[in-house]
C-alpha positions in Angstrom: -7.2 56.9 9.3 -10.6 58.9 9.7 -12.4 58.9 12.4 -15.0 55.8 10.9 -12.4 53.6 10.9 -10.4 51.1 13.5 -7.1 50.0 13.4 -5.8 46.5 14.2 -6.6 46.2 17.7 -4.9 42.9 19.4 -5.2 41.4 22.8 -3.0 38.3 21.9 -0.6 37.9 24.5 3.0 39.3 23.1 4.7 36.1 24.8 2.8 33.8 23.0 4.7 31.1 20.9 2.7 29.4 18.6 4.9 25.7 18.8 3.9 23.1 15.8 4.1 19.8 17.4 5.0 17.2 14.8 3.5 14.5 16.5 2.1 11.1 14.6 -0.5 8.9 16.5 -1.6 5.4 16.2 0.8 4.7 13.3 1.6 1.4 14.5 -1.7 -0.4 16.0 -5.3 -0.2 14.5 -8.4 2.1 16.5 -11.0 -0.1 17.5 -14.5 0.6 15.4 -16.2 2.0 18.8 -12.7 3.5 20.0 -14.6 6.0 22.7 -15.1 3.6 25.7 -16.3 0.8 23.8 -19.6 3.5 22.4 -20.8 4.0 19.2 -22.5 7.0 19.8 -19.4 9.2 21.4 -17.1 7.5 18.5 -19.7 8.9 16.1 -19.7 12.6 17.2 -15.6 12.4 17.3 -15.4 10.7 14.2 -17.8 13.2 12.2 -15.8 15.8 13.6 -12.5 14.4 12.6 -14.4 13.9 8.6 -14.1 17.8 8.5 -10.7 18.6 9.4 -8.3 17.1 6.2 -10.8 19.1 4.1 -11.7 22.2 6.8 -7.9 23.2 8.1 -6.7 23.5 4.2 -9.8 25.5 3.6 -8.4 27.8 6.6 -5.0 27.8 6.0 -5.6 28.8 2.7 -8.4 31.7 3.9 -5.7 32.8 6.3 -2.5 33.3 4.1 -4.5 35.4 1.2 -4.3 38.1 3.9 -1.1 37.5 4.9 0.6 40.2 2.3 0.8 43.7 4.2 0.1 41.7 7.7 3.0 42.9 10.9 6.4 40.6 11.2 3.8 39.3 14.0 1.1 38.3 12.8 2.8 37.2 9.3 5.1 35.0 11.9 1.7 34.0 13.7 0.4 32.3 10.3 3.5 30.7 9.4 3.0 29.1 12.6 -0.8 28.4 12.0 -0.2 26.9 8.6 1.8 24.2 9.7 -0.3 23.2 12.8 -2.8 23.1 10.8 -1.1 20.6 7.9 -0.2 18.7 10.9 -3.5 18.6 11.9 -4.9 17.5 8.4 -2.4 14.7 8.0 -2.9 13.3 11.7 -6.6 13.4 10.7 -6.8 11.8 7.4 -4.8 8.6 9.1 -7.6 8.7 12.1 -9.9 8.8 9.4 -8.3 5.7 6.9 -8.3 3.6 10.4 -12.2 4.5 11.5 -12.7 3.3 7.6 -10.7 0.3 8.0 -13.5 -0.9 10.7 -15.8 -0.2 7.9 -17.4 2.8 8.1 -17.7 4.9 5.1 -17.1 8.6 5.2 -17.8 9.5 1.8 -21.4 11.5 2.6 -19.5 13.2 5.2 -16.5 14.4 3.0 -18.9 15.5 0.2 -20.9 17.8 2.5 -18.1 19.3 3.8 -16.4 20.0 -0.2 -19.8 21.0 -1.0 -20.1 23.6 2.1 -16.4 25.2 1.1 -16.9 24.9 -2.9 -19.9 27.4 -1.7 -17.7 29.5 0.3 -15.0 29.8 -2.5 -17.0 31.0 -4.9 -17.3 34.5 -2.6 -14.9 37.1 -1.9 -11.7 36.1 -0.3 -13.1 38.3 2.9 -15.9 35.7 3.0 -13.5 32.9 2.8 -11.5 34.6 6.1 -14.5 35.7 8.1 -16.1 31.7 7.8 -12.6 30.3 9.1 -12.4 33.3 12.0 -15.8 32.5 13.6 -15.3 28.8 12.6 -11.9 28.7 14.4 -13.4 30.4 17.6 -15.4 27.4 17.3 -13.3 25.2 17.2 -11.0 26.8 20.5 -13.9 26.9 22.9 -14.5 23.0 22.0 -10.8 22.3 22.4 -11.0 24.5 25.8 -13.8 22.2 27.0 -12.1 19.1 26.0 -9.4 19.8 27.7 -10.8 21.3 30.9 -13.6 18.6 31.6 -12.3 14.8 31.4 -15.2 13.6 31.0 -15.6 14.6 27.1 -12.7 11.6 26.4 -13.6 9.2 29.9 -12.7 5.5 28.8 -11.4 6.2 25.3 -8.6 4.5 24.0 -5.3 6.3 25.3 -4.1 6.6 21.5 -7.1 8.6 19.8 -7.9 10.3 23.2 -4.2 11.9 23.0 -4.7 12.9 19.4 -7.8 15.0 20.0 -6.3 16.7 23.3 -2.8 17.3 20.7 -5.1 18.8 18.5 -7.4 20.9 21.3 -4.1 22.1 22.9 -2.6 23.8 19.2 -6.5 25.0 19.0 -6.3 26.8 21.9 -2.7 28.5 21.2 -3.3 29.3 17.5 -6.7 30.4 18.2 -6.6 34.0 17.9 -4.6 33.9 14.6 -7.4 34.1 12.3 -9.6 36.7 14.1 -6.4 38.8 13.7 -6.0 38.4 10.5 -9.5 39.4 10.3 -8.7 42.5 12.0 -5.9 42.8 9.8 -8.1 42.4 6.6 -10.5 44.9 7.8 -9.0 47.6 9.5 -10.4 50.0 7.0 -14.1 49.0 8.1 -16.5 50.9 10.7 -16.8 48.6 13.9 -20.5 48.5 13.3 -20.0 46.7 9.2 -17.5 44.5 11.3 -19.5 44.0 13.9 -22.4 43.4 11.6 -20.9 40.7 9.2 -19.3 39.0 11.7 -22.7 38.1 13.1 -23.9 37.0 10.2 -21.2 34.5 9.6 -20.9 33.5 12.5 -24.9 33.0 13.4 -24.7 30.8 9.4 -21.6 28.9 10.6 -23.3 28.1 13.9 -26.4 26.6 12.0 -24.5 24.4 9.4 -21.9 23.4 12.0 -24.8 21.7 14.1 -26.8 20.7 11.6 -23.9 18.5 9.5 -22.2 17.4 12.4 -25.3 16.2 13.9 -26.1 14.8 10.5 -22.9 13.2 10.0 -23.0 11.2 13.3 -26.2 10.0 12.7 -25.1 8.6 9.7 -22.0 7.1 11.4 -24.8 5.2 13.5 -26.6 4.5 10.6 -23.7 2.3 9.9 -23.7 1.0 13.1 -27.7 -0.1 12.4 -28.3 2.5 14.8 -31.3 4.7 13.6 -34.4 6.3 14.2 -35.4 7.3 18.1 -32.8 5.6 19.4 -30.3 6.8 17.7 -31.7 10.6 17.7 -32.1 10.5 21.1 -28.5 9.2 22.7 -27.0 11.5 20.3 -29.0 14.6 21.3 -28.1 13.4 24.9 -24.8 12.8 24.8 -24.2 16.5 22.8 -26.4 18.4 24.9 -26.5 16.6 27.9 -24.2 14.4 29.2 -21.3 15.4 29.1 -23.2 17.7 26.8 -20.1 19.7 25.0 -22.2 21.3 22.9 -24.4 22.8 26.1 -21.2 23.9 28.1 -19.6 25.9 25.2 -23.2 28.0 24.9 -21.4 31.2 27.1 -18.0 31.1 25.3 -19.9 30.9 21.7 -22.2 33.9 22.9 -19.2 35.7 23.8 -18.4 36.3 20.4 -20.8 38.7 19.9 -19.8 41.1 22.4 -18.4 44.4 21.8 -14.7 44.3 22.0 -14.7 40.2 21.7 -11.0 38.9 21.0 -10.4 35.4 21.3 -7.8 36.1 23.9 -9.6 37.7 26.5 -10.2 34.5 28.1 -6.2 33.2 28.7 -6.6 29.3 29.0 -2.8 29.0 28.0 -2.9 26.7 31.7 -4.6 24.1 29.9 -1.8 23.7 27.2 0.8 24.1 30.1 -1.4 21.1 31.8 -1.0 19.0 28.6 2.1 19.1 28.0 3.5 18.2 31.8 1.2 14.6 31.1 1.2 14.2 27.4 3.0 10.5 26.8 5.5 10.3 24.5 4.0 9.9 20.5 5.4 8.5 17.5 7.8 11.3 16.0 6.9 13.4 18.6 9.6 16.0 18.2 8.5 19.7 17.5 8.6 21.5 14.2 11.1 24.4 14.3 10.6 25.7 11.1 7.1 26.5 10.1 5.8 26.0 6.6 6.3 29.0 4.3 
């Protein structure tokens, strides 16, 4: 290696155990339409979110494990792991999803903006693939951080759904540095200013399409809801950026990304998924995987 190039540089803690938890939820009673406290306008955000993920975590497992070839017994044992949280993840997901539409709401603009977003991304170099699912993952761990940290984000939703999105936050959080070293992995030949650079770029393009369709898709939830215009612009904007305003409180942890040196893991929130799973009830085949997928 010459002296323009950087290594695989890791901060992951070397005792961490990425744990699939095979857990099913809500297989046995319906969700109510307005699940979230009895509100359409936080079931709306959650459920726009939960559109992505059948589609978005096979998009990531599947950026993830073109890189695995050449990758340490670590980090190859670190995507095993990923993958199946993530399949999990989808599965869990998709029911959530067939129960919101069995209160009649219709995902199918949602779906086809996310397949349209990742036909885009598949048309690119694998690399581009990888670096959309390692800045869209360290999205998705400082939103699961929040979650779990602050009540308030799940406050009077239905104990079933609410236990499924902190599941989901807490394997977030303990795969969340998988991808960025695979990315570090991928590129180890680069200068740290070309990855420094690209990652910016993705990461500042994923930030803008995240927002935008999410915001998009909940508005069309509400939509459904015969929720529009002002009214419905205007509790959604509040209830994002606001109150409890998730997508405020995770401004410090996004911008961290672009620091010199940024590695997910250099903020250890590993006490949150110790915290979850001292209260998390018991689930429907709530036994953990102990092989993961190959």
């Amino acid at each position: 290696m010459n002296a323009h190039t950087q290594a695989r540089a890791t901060v992951t803690p070397a005792d961490l155990v990425i744990t699939p938890r095979d857990r099913r939820f809500g297989r046995e009673d319906a969700t109510p339409r307005w699940w979230h406290g009895g509100r359409p306008v936080p079931s709306a955000f959650y459920n726009a979110l939960s559109a992505t993920f059948p589609f978005g975590e096979a998009f990531f497992v599947e950026s993830v494990r073109a890189f695995r070839s050449g990758a340490d017994e670590r980090l190859a044992q670190d995507i095993k792991n990923f993958t199946t949280q993530e399949v999990v993840h989808s599965r869990e997901h998709e029911a959530f999803n067939q129960r919101a539409a069995d209160t009649g709401y219709d995902l199918t603009k949602l779906e086809e903006r996310v397949r349209g977003r990742l036909t885009l991304l598949r048309a690119k170099p694998p690399i581009a693939s990888l670096a959309a699912t390692m800045a869209l993952e360290h999205f998705t761990a400082i939103l699961a951080h929040q979650l779990l940290a602050d009540p308030r984000h799940l406050a009077g939703a239905e104990a079933v759904p609410a236990d499924l999105w902190r599941w989901h936050a807490t394997e977030e959080i303990e795969h969340k540095g998988v991808a960025y070293d695979t990315w570090l992995h991928a590129t180890r030949n680069w200068t740290r200013g070309k990855r420094w650079q690209v990652k910016t770029r993705v990461m500042m393009l994923v930030t803008k399409n995240f927002v935008i369709d999410r915001t998009a898709g909940a508005l069309e939830l509400l939509r459904q809801d015969g929720i529009i215009g002002a009214r419905a612009w205007t509790s959604l904007l509040w209830f994002i950026w606001v109150r409890p305003g998730m997508m405020r409180k995770i401004f410090a942890a996004w911008a961290a990304f672009f620091r010199p040196g940024f590695h997910p893991w250099n903020l250890d929130d590993r006490g949150l998924i110790a915290a979850y799973e001292t209260t998390a009830p018991a689930a429907d085949g709530g036994k953990k995987v102990r092989r993961a997928a190959a």
